[in-house]
C-alpha positions in Angstrom: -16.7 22.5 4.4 -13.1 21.3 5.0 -10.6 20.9 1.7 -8.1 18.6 1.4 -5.9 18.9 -1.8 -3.7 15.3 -2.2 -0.8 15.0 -3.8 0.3 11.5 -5.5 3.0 10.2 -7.7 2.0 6.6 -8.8 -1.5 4.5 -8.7 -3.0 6.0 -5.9 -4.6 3.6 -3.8 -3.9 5.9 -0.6 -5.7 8.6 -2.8 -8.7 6.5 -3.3 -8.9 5.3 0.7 -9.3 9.2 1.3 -11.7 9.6 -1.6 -14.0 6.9 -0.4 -13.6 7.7 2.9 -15.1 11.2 2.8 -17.4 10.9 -0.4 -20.4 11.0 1.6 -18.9 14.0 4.0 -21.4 17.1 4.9 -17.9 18.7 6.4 -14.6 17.4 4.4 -14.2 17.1 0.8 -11.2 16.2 -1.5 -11.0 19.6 -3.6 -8.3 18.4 -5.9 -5.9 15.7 -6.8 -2.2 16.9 -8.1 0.7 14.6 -9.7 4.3 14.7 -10.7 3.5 11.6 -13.0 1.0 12.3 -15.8 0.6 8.7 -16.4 -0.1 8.1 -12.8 -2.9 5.5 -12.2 -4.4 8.5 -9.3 -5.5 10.5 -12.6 -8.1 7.8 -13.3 -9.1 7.3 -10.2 -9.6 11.1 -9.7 -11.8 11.5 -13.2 -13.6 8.4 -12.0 -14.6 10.1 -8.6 -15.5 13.2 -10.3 -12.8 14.9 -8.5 -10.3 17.7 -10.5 -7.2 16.7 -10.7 -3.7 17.7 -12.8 -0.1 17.0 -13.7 2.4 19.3 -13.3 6.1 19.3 -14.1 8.8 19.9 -11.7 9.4 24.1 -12.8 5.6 24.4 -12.4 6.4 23.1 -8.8 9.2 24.6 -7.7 10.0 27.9 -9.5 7.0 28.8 -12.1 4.6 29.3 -8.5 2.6 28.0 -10.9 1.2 25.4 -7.9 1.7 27.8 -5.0 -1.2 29.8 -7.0 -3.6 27.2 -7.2 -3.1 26.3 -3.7 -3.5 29.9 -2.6 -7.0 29.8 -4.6 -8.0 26.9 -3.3 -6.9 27.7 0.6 -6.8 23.7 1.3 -7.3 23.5 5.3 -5.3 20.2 4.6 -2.4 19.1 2.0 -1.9 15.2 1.8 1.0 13.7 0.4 -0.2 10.1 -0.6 2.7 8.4 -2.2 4.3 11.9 -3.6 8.2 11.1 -4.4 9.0 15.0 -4.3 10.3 16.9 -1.5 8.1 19.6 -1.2 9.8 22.9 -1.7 10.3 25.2 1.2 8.3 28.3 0.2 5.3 26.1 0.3 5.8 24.5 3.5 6.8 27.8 5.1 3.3 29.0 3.6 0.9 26.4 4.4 2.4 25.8 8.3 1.1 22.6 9.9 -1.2 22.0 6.7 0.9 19.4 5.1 1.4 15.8 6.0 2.5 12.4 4.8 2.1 8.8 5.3 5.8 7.3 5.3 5.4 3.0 5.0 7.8 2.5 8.1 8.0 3.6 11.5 10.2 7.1 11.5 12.7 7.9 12.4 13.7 4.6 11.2 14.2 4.3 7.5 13.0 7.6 6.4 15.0 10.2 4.4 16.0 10.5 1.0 15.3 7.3 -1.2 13.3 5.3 1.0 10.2 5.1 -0.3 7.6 1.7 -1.1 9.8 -1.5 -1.9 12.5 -0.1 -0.5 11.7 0.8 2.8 10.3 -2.7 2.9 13.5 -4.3 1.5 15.3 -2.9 4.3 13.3 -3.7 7.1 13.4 -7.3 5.8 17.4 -7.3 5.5 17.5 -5.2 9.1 15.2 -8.8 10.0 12.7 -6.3 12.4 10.1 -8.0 13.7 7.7 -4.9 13.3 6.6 -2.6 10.7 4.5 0.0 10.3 3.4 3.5 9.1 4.0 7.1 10.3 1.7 10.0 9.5 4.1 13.1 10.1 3.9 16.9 9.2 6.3 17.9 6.7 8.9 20.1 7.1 12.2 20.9 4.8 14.0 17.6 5.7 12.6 14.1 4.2 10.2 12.3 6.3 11.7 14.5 9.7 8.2 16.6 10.8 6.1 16.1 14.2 4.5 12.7 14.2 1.1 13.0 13.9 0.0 8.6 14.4 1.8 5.7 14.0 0.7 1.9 13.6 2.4 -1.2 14.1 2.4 -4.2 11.7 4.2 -7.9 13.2 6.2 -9.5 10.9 6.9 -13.0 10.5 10.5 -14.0 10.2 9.9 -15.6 6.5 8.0 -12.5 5.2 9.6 -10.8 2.2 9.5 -7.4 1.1 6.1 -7.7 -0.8 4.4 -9.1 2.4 5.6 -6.4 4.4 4.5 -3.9 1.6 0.8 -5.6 1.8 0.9 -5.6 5.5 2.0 -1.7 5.6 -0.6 -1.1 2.5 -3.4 -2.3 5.2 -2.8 0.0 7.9 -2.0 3.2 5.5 -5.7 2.5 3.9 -7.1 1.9 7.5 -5.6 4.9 9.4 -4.7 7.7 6.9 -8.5 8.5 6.1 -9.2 8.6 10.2 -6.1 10.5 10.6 -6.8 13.2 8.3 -10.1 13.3 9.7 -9.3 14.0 13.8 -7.0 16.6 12.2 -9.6 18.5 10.5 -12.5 17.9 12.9 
């Protein structure tokens, strides 16, 4: 059996694609679910798929090892960041090598780095007036939103779409292709 371990900051709804997606799987579970944010809606939606999950503050994650360890137990074959606002600290993508990816709501290596994340990426690509969004599903490395691309998927915009219907547009194609994704990577 395959383990994914997803990491989220806010409600989850990426979180709960992959949870229904493989909730039926003979060969790929979701082993745990780990936040920054312990009033993030991804909590509930964890208890309510029977799936363990935790908070954590930001010495637990970075210095204490505290999440390091628990990753070392559980041995994830896959780490999902699914709207995590961290950067993921360096001794953790230096031991997990090509185990860690993200979903980024634009198409890198356009508006990605530090700070652009949900409505603002989306604010941006209105105010840039592109006539194409999308998502990238990338490995992480040290640098924001800079790994390997793993997929991207493309989104046309209309020239009166605002930032919200670029966000629900992006929002479609993360909850159609980050489940498959993840998926052909662990198959």
């Amino acid at each position: 059996m395959k383990k994914i371990v997803i990491f989220a900051s806010g409600s989850g709804s990426n979180a709960q694609a992959i949870l229904d997606y493989f909730k039926d799987s003979a060969k790929i579970k979701v082993s745990l679910i780990l936040t920054n944010n312990p009033q993030a809606g991804v909590l509930d939606r964890a208890r309510k798929s029977g799936v363990a999950a935790m908070s954590f503050n930001k010495f637990a994650f970075a210095k204490a090892n505290s999440i390091h360890q628990i990753l070392k137990s559980i041995d994830p074959d896959l780490i999902v960041l699914a709207g995590f606002l961290w950067k993921f600290p360096e001794h953790l993508v230096i031991d997990f090598p090509n185990k860690i990816i993200n979903i980024h709501p634009a198409l890198l290596p356009k508006y990605g780095g530090k700070g652009m994340y949900g409505i603002h990426v989306h604010r941006a690509v209105v105010e840039n007036k592109e006539n194409e969004s999308g998502i990238t599903i990338h490995y992480v490395n040290e640098n924001y939103d800079e790994g390997a691309i793993i997929h991207q998927a493309v989104c046309r915009l209309d020239s009166t779409d605002g930032p919200e219907d670029v966000a629900r547009k992006v929002l479609e194609l993360e909850h159609e292709h980050f489940p498959k994704t993840i998926e052909g990577l662990l198959s």
